[in-house]
C-alpha positions in Angstrom: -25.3 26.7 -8.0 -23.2 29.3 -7.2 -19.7 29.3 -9.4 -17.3 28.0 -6.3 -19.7 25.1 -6.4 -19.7 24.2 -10.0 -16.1 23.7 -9.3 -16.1 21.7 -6.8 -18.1 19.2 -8.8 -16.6 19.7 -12.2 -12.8 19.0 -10.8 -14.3 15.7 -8.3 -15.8 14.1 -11.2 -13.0 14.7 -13.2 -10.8 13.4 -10.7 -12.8 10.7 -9.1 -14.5 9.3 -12.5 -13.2 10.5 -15.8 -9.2 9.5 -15.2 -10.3 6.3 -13.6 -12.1 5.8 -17.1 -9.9 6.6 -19.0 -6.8 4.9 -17.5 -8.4 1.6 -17.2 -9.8 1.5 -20.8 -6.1 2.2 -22.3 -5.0 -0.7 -19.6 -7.6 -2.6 -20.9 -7.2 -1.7 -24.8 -3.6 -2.6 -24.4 -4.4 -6.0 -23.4 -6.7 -6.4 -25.8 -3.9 -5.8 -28.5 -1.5 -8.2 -26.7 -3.7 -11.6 -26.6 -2.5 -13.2 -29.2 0.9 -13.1 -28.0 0.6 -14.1 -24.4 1.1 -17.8 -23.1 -2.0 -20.0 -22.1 -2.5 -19.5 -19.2 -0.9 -16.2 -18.5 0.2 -15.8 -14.9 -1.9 -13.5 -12.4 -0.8 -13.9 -9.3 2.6 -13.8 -7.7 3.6 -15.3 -4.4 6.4 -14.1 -1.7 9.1 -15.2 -3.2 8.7 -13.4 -6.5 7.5 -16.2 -9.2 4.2 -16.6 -10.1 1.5 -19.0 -8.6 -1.6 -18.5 -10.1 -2.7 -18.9 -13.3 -5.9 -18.2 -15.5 -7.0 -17.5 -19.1 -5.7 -14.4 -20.1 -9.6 -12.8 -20.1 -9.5 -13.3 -16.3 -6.9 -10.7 -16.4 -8.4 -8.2 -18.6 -11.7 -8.7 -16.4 -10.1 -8.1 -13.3 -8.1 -5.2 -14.8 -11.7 -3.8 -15.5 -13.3 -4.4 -12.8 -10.4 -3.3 -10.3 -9.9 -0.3 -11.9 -13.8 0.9 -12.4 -15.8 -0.4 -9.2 -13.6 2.0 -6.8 -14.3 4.8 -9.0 -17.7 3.8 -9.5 -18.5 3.9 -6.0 -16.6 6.9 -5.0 -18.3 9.0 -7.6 -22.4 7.7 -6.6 -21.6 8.1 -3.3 -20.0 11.5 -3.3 -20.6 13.6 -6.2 -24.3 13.8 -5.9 -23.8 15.1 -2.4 -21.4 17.7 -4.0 -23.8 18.4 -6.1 -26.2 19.4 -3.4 -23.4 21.8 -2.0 -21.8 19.5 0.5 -18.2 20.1 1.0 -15.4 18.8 2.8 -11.6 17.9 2.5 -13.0 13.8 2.7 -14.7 14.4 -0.2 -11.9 16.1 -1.9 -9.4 12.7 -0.3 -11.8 10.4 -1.5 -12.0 11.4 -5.5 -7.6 11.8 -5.1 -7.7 8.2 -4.0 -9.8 6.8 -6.4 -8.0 8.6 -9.1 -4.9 6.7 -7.5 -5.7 3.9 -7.1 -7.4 3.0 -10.7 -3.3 4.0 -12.2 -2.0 2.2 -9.6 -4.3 -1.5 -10.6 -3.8 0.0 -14.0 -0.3 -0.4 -14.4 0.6 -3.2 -12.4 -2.3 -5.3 -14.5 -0.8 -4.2 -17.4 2.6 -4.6 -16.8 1.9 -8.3 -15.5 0.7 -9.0 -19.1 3.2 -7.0 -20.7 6.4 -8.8 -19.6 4.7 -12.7 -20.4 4.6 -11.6 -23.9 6.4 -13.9 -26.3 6.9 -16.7 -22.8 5.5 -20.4 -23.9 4.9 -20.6 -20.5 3.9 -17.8 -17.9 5.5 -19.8 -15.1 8.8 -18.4 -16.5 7.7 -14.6 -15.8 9.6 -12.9 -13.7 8.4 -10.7 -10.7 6.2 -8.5 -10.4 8.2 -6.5 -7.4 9.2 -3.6 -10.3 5.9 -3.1 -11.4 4.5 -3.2 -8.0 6.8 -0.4 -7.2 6.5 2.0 -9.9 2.3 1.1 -9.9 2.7 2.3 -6.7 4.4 5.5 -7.5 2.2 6.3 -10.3 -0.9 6.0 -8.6 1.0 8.5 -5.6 1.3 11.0 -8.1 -2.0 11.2 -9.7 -3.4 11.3 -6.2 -1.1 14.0 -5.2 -2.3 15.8 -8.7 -5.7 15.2 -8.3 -5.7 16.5 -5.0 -4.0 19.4 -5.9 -6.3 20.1 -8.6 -9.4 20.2 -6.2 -10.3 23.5 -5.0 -9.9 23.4 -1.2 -12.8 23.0 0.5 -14.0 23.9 4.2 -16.6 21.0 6.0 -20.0 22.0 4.7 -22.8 19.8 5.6 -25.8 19.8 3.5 -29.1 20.2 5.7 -27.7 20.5 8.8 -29.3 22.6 11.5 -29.8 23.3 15.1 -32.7 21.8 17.1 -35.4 23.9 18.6 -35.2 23.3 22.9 -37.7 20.8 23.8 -39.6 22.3 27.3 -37.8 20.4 30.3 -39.2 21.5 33.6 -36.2 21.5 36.3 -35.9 18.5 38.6 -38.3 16.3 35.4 -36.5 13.3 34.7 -36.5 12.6 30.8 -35.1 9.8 28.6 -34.9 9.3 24.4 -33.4 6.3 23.7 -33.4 3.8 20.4 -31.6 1.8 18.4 -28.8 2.6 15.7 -28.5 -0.4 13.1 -26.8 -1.0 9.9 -27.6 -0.8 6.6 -29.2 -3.5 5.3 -26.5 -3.8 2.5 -23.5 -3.3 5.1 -25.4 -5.8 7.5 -25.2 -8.6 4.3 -21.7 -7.4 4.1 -20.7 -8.0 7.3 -22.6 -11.5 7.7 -20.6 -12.3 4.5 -17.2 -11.4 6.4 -18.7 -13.3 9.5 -19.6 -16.5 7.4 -15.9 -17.0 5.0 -14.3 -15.9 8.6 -15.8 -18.6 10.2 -15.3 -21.2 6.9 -11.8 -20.1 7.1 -11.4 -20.9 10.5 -13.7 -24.3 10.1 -11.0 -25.4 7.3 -7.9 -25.1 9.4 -9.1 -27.0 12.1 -9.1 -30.1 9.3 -6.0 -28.6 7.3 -3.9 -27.3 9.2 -4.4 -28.3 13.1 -0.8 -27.2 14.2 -2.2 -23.3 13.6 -5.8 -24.4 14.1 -6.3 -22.3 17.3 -4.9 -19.3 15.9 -7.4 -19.6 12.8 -10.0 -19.9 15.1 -9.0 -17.6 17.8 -8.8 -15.1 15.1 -12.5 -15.9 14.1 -13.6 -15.6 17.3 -12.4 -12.2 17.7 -13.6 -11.1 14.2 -16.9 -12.4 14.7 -17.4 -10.4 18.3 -16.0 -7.6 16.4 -18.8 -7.7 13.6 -21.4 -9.0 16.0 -20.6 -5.9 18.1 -20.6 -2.5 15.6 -23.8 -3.7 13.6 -26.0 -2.5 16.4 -25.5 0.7 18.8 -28.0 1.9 21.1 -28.2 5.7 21.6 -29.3 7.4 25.0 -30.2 10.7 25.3 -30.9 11.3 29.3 -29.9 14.1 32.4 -26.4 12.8 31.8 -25.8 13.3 28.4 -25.4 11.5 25.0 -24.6 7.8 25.2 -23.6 5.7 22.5 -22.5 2.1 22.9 -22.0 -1.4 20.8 -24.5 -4.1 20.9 -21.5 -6.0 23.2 -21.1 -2.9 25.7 -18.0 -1.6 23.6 -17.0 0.4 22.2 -18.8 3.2 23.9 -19.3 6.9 23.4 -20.0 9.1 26.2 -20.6 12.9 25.9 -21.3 14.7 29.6 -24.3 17.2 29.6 -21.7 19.8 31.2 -19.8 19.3 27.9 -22.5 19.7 25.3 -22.7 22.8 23.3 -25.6 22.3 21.3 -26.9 19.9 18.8 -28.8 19.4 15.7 -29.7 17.1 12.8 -28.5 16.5 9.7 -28.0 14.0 6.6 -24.3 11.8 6.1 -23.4 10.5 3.2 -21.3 8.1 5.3 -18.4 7.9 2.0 -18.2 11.1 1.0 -18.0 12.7 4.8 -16.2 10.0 6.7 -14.5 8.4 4.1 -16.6 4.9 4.6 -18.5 3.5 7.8 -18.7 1.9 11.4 -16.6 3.9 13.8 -15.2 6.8 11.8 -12.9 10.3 12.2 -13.2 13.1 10.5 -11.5 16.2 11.4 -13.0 17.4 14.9 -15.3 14.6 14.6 -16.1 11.2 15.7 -18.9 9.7 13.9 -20.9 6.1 14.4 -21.9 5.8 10.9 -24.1 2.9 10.0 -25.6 3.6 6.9 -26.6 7.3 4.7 -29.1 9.5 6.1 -30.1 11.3 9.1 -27.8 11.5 11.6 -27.6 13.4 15.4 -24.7 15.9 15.4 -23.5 16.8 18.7 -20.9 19.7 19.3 -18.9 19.6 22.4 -17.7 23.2 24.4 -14.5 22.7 22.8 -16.1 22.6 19.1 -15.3 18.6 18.6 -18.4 16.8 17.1 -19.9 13.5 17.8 -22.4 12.2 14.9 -24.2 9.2 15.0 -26.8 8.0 12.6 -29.8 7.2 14.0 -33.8 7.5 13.5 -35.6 10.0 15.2 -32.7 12.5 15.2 -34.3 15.8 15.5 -36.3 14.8 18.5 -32.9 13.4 20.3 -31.7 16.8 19.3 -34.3 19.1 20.8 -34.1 17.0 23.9 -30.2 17.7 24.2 -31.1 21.5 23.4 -34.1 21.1 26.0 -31.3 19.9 28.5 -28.2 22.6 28.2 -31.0 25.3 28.1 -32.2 23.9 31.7 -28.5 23.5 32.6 -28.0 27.4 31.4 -31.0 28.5 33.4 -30.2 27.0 37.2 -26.9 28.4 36.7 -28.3 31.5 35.9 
């Protein structure tokens, strides 16, 4: 691993996963220290108006503390510095370990704080807001993210294993086709049924609760049901037109003209690392349909903008497209 490399990876995981670490167990240490002078319950949630209005044993606190401040991190760091490791690059990946840096100070203090000011109260309904803490969490976690970017060697877009396509044979005036079907990680596809199921609870209970806004609950529903029924499926064309990519419902849709192909190829997404998480993503010069980690169809446009999509069977899609633009190139030759 060349030097430049080494790094890369050295400053993302300390970014991305040791300061997370280490903030959250001094938020979580200082917590510790404080439970015997906190009120039972101690307050942990806060509403509009600036008093509290949730309450829970003061563990609840320290657990969510922990959990809030480590699962971000967590995730960032499996899902991007292995891919570092194998030499990927990219200023998403270098955004993504800033954030996660951030955001662990950020739940740090305002956890933290929340405990700090009910010490010595008999009763944490008497704590006062949590609007200053939720301010300077805020700019704390700005900073380190700022820091921890700045720290980062910049990086240009390097994506590990990808290549161009050989040209598939396509005789002039043959009519050809590639199609399939793009779908979802299993473990996004549970995700998004779970956001589809409390959506539709939600909506369910305000019809009995509250019927004045019931339609709203439920129109809302509606909408984020189509929504999730419509990205968890895409079905990818490859034909004398182009690339096609469109939604289960018919939207959205992705076109790319033959005439405005460049060339295309294959390679592996890490869908967090790259794009910064999944479904319908941007990266710079690049739209991506990203559905789960692993092999993906890159195609570049004549004016260097990229469309990915992550799909099976990518390097036969992509020797198709090459087979195409080099038939294209040859009758206007």
């Amino acid at each position: 691993m060349a030097a430049s490399a080494r790094t890369v990876v050295a400053r993302a995981t300390w970014v991305a996963l040791v300061v997370p670490v280490v903030v959250t167990a001094v938020a979580v240490a200082l917590q510790l220290a404080w439970l015997g002078s906190l009120p039972d319950p101690v307050a942990i949630h806060w509403g509009l108006a600036g008093g509290p209005n949730g309450f829970a044993a003061a563990w609840v606190s320290i657990a969510i503390t922990s959990a809030a401040g480590l699962l971000l991190p967590v995730l960032m760091a499996a899902a991007t510095i292995p891919a570092l490791r194998r030499g990927a690059q990219g200023p998403t990946f270098r955004f993504m370990a800033a954030l996660s840096a951030g955001m662990s100070v950020l739940m740090g203090v305002v956890a933290t704080w929340a405990l700090a000011m009910q010490r010595g109260l008999a009763d944490a309904t008497a704590a006062p807001s949590i609007t200053p803490a939720l301010l300077v969490g805020l700019a704390a976690g700005a900073v380190v993210g700022a820091v921890g970017w700045a720290v980062q060697p910049g990086q240009e877009q390097v994506i590990v294993g990808a290549s161009a396509a050989e040209p598939m044979p396509v005789r002039p005036g043959e009519r050809v086709l590639w199609t399939r079907t793009a779908t979802a990680a299993p473990w996004l596809m549970l995700l998004l049924g779970a956001t589809a199921l409390v959506t539709v609870a939600l909506g369910v209970a305000a019809w009995f609760t509250d019927p004045a806004r019931a339609w709203t609950w439920l129109a809302t529903t509606v909408v984020v049901v189509l929504a999730i029924a419509g990205t968890g499926a895409y079905t990818v064309r490859v034909d004398g037109d182009g690339l096609t990519v469109t939604a289960a419902l018919g939207l959205p849709r992705f076109h790319v003209p033959l005439a405005e192909i460049d060339a295309a190829g294959t390679g592996d997404v890490v869908g967090l690392g790259e794009f910064g998480g999944y479904g319908i993503r941007h990266a710079p010069h690049t739209t991506g349909v990203i559905l789960r980690n692993g092999p993906a169809l890159r195609v570049r446009r004549t004016d260097g903008r990229y469309l990915v999509v992550t799909v099976d069977d990518a390097p036969v899609a992509a020797a198709l497209i090459e087979g195409l633009v080099e038939r294209r190139a040859r009758s206007r030759g």
